[in-house]
Steps between C-alpha positions, in 0.01 A plus 500: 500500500423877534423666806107509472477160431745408820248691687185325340699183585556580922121685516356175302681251720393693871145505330478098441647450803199613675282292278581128618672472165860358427717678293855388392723752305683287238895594361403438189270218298701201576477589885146530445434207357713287753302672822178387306634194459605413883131638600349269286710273667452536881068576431525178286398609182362266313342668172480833428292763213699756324306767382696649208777711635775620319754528814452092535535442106830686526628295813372178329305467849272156405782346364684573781251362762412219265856369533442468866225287435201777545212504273460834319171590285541831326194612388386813338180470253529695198147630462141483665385225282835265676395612825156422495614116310776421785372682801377231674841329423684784545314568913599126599865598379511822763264354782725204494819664470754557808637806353381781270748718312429814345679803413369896615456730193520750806602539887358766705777610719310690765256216573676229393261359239563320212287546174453182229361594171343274252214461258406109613442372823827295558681851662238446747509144536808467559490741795269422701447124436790317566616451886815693442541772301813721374527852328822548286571885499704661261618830643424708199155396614490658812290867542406672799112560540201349408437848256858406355388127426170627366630703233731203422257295469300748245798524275523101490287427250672615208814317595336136614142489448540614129278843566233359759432547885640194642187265615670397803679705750603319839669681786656321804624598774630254730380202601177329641443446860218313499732212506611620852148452638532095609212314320380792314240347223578793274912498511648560193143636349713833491852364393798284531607453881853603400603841256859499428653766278814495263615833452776464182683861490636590152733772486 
């Protein structure tokens, strides 16, 4: 890990500490996957949504949770035309889930925000939906202002939306307190009571 990102690591992690967020800095993938694993386990996880991630692919993440007897749905409509067919389906599977997992295209260090990218509504879904919901962060991910995540995000589309502006763009940062207000008719209208965040460093 170089210098600057060591430093976009510490300034990221003092930022989401402030935000009500949870972050856990994982040795490597297979540490990752076993802290996801054992919070699954003490919130008792039931199912969860996978939006498609490439961090959780490489970990073999569902299968992993499956094994323990958790119900994963990884879901990740191809086009506008599958989104508008399922998406009925497809809102039952994140409002009923207990945990949402999704991967950040990009952290801002400075405010600790994460920043999910996708052209169909399951990025979104799966973020603010289900009643738990976890970021995994891949360090090369990580930049330090919003004006450094914007012109990221600008020079996306040739790389993962095959030449066009992304159609949805979600940042997040932290996690939703209307669940701390007791008998609030509106918690989780903003978000998942609990944000917990993976950060996988690659060297």
């Amino acid at each position: 890990m170089t210098t600057k990102t060591a430093q976009l690591v510490e300034q990221f992690k003092a930022s989401v500490s402030l935000t009500g967020a949870i972050l856990y800095q994982a040795k490597d993938t297979q540490d990752a996957r076993e802290y996801i694993l054992k919070l699954a386990q003490e919130r008792n996880i039931k199912n969860a949504v996978e939006t498609k991630s490439n961090l959780a692919s490489n970990m073999e993440l569902a299968k992993h949770l499956e094994k323990s007897g958790i119900s994963i749905t990884e879901t990740s409509p191809d086009s506008a035309i599958a989104i508008d067919v399922d998406k009925h389906a497809l809102r039952d599977k994140y409002i009923n889930a207990d945990l949402g997992i999704s991967e950040a295209d990009i952290a801002i260090a400075e405010t600790g925000t994460l920043v999910l990218i996708g052209n169909d509504g399951s990025t979104r879904l799966g973020a603010v939906l289900p009643r738990i919901h976890l970021t995994l962060l891949d360090t090369r991910n990580l930049v330090e202002t919003l004006d450094d995540a914007t012109a990221r995000v600008k020079s996306l589309p040739q790389k993962k939306t095959k030449g066009k502006m992304p159609a949805y763009i979600t940042y997040l940062t932290g996690r939703n307190t209307t669940a701390d207000i007791p008998g609030a008719i509106f918690a989780r209208a903003q978000g998942p009571a609990e944000e917990h965040i993976v950060l996988v460093i690659y060297q």
